[in-house]
C-alpha positions as CSV (number, residue, x, y, z in Angstrom):
1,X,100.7,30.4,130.5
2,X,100.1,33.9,132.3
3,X,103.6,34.5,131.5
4,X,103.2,34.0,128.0
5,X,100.3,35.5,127.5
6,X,101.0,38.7,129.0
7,X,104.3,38.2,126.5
8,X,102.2,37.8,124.0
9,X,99.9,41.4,124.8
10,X,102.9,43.3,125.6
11,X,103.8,41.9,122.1
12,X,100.9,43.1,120.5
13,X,100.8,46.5,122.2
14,X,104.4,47.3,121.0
15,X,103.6,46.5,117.5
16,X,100.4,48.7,117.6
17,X,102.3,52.1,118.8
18,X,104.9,51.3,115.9
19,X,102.5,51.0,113.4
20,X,100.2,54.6,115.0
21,X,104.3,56.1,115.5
22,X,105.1,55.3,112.1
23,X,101.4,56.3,110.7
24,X,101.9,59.9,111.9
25,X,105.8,60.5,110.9
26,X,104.9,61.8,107.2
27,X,102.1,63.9,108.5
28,X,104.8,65.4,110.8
29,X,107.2,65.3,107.8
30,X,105.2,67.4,105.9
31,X,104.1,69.8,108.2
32,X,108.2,70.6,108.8
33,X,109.0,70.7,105.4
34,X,105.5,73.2,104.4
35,X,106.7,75.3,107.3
36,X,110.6,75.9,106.0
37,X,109.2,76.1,102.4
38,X,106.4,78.9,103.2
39,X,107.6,81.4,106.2
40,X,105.2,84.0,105.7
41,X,102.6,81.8,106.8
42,X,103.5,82.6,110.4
43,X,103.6,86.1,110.0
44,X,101.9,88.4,112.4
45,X,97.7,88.7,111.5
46,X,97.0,91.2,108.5
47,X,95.9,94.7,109.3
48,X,92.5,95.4,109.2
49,X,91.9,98.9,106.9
50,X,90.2,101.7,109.2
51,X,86.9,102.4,108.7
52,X,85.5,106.1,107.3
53,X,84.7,107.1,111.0
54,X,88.5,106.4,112.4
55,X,89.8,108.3,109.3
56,X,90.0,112.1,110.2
57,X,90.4,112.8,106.1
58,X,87.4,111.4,105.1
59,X,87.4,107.7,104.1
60,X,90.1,105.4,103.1
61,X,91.3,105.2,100.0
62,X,92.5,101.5,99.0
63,X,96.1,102.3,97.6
64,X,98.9,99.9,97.7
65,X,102.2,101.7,97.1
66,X,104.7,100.0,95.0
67,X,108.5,101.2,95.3
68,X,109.6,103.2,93.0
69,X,113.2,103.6,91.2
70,X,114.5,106.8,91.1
71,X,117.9,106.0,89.1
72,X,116.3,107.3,86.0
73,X,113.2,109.8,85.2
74,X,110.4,108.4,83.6
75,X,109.3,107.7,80.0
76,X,107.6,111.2,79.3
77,X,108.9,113.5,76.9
78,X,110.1,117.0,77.4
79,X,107.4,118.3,75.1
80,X,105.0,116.2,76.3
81,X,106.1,117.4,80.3
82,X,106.1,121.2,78.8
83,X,102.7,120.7,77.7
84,X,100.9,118.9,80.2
85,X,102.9,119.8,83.2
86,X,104.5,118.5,86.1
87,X,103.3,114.7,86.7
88,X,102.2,113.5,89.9
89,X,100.6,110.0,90.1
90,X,96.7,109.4,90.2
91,X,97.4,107.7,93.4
92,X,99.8,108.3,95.8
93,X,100.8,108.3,99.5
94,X,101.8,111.6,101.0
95,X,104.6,109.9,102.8
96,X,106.5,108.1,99.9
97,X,105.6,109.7,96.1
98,X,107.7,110.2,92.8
99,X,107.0,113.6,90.7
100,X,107.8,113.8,87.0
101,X,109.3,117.5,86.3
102,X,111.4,119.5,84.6
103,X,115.4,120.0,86.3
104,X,118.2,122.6,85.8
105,X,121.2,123.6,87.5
106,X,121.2,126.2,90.0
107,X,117.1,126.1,90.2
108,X,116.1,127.4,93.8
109,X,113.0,124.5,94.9
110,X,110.9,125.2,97.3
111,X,109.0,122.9,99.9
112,X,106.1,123.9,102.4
113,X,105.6,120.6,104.6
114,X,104.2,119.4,107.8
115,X,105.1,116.7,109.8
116,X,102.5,115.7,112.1
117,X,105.2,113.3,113.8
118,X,108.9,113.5,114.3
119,X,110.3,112.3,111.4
120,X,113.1,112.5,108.5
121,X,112.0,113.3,105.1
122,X,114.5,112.8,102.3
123,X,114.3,114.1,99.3
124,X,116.2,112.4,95.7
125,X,116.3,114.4,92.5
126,X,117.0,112.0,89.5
127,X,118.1,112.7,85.6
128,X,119.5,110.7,83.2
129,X,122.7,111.0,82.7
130,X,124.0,112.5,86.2
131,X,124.1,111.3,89.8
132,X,120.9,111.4,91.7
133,X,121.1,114.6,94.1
134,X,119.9,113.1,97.6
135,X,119.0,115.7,100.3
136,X,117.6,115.4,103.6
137,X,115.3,118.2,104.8
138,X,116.7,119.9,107.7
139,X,113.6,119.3,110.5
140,X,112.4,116.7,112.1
141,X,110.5,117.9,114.7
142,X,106.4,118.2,114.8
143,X,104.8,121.1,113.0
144,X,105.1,122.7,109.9
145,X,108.3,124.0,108.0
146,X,109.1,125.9,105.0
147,X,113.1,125.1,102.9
148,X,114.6,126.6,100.0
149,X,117.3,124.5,98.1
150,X,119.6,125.0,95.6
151,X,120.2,122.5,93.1
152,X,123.7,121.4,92.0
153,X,124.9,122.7,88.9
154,X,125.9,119.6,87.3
155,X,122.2,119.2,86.4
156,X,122.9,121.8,83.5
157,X,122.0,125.1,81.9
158,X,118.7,123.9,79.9
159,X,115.9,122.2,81.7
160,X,115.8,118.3,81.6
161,X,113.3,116.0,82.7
162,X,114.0,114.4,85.9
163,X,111.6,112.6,88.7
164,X,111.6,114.2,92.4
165,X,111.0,111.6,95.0
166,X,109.9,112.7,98.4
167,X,109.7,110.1,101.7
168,X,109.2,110.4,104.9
169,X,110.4,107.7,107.6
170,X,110.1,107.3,111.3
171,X,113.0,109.4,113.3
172,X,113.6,105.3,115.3
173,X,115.8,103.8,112.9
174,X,114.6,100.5,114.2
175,X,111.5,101.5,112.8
176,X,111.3,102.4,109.0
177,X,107.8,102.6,107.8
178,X,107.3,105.3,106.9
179,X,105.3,108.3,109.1
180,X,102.2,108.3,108.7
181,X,101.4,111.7,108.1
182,X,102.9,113.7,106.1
183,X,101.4,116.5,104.1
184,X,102.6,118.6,101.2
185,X,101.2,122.1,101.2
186,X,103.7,123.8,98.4
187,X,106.5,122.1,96.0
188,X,107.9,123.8,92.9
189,X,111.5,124.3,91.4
190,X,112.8,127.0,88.8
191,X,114.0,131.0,88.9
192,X,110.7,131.5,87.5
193,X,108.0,129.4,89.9
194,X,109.2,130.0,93.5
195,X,111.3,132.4,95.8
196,X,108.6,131.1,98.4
197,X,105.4,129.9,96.7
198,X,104.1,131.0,93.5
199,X,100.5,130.1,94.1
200,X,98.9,130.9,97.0
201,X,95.8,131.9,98.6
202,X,94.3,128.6,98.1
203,X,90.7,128.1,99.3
204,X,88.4,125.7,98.9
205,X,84.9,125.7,100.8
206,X,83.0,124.5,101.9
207,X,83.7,122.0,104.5
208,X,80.5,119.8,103.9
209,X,78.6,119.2,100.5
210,X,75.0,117.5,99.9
211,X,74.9,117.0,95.8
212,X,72.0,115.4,96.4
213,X,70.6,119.5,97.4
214,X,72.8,120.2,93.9
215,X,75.5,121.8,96.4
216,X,78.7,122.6,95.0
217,X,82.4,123.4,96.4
218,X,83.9,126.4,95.6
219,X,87.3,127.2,95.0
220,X,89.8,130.2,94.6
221,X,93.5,130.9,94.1
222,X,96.7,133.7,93.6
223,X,99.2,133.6,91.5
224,X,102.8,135.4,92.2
225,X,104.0,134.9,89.3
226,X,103.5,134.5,85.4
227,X,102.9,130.9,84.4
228,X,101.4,129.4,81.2
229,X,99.4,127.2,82.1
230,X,97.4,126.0,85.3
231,X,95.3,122.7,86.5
232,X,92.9,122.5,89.3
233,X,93.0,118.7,90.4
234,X,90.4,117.4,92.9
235,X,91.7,114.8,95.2
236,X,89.6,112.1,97.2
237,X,91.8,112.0,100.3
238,X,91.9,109.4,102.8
239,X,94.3,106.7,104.8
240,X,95.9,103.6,103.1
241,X,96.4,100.2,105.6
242,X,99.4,101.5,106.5
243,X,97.9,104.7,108.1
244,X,99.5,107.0,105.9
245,X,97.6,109.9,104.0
246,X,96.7,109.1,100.3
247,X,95.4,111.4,97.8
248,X,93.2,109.8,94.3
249,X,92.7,111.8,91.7
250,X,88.8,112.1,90.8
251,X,88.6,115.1,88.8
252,X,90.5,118.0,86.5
253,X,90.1,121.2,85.1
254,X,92.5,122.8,83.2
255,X,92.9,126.6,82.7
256,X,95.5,126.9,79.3
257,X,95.7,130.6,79.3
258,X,97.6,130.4,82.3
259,X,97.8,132.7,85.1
260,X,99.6,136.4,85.2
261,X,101.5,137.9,88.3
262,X,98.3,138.5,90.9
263,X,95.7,137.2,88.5
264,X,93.3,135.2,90.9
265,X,91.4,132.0,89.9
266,X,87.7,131.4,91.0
267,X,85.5,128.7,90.3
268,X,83.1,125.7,91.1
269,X,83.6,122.3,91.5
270,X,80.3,119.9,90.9
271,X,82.0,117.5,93.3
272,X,81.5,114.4,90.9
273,X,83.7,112.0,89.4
274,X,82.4,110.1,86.3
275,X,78.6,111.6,86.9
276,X,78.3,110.4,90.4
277,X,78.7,112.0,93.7
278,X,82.3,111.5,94.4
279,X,81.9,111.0,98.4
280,X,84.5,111.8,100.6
281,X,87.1,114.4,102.0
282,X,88.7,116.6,99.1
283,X,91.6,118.3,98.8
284,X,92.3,120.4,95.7
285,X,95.9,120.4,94.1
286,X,96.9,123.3,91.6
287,X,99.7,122.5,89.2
288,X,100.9,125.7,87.6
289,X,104.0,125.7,85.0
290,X,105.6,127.5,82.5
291,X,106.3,125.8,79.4
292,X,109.8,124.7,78.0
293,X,110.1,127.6,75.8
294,X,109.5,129.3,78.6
295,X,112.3,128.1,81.3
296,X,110.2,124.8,82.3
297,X,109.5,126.9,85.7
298,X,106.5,124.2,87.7
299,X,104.6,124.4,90.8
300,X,102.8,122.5,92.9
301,X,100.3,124.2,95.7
302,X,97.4,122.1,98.1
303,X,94.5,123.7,99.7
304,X,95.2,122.0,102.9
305,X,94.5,122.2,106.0
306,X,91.1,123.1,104.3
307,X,88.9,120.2,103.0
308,X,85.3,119.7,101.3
309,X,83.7,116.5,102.3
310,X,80.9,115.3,100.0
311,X,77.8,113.7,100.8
């Protein structure tokens, strides 16, 4: 009788763990099948976006960079560009942007950058109807640095619109984010615009502003050369989650008279956007061009290192 009992238990246990074992096999199942289906799920945590203090220009600016195609310029117009000027977005990273401007063959274009880590910046010059031109600036190394290019002549005789791409990525090929900082002090392309940079003198003070005391930042800058037309733009800059500087546009003025050889601009800024206080570091961006009647000539000039940080 012990023996069959103790048959009979062993019995009884067996059929127990097959029924608990088979119980949990389409849990498991499922939990193989969710984890071939959806990878990403076990992707290292999301970054956390710095906060205003670990920003050292100002507070971050929520900006998510798409990619951008550079086989083709964009939709504008060439009376459209002539008339409002080379296009930079409303939002953009320092370290990977697209420019609507105009192109011609043979234009000198200029670039004042700074790299504040070693890195390789590329620059692609797109048009319809011709290969991209793809050029990598020559440094790499910390600091800032100063090129004059040449563009090819297959681009033509008469200006043409075309998109400039500029992007920066880590000197580790194993890494290719890319750097983090990057900044643009002076970009511009035509016979006309540059030789070195046709606006200069940039300055925009102060470096703190309380609109609630109805303070205001003022600004000032030199031309070199004759141009059409000019634009004071007012940038909110800060750091995207990627750590890389972004710029926002919160704020224009245009100046359609244009600018003559050594005429100097002098103004102030209210430091609002939309009738509020627009708080934050500031950077102000002149756009100055010459209009397509006039050789299409563009440049683009940044009061940095100097920023206005409103309160």
């Amino acid at each position: 009788m012990r023996t069959t009992s103790s048959r009979t238990l062993k019995s009884t246990l067996l059929i127990l763990l097959i029924i608990f074992a088979v119980s949990l096999a389409p849990h498991q199942f499922a939990l193989q099948i969710e984890g071939q289906a959806n990878p990403q799920k076990s992707a290292s945590p999301p970054r956390t976006q710095p906060t205003p203090d670990q920003c050292p220009h100002g507070p971050t600016v929520r900006l998510t960079v798409r990619a951008t195609t550079v086989d083709q310029p964009s939709g504008l117009s060439a009376e459209s560009l002539s008339k409002e000027g080379p296009q930079f977005p409303t939002e953009f990273s320092m370290s990977n942007f697209t420019a609507t401007c105009f192109v011609a063959g043979n234009w000198p274009l200029f670039i004042d950058y700074e790299l504040e880590q070693s890195g390789r910046v590329t620059l692609t010059v797109a048009a319809e109807g011709v290969a991209p031109f793809i050029y990598r600036l020559r440094e790499t190394r910390v600091g800032r640095h100063e090129e004059l290019i040449t563009l090819p002549t297959y681009f033509g005789g008469k200006p043409r619109v075309a998109t400039y791409s500029i992007k920066a990525v880590s000197e580790d090929t194993a890494y290719v984010k890319p750097v983090p900082h990057l900044l643009i002090y002076a970009f511009g392309g035509g016979h006309n615009a540059v030789s070195s940079s046709g606006i200069d003198q940039v300055s925009f003070q102060p470096g703190s502003v309380l609109v609630s005391q109805n303070q205001r930042a003022t600004y000032r800058f030199h031309s070199r050369r004759d141009f059409n037309k000019v634009s004071a733009d007012f940038m909110r800059i800060g750091k995207n989650p990627d750590n890389e500087i972004v710029a926002q546009l919160v704020d224009r003025k245009k100046f359609d008279k244009g600018m003559r050889r050594d005429d100097v601009i002098s103004d102030v800024w209210n430091c609002k956007a939309g009738g509020r206080a627009s708080q934050g570091s500031h950077e102000l961006h002149v756009r100055a061009w010459r209009g397509l009647e006039s050789g299409g000539d563009w440049m683009f000039t940044s009061s940095a290192p100097q920023w206005v940080r409103v309160q």
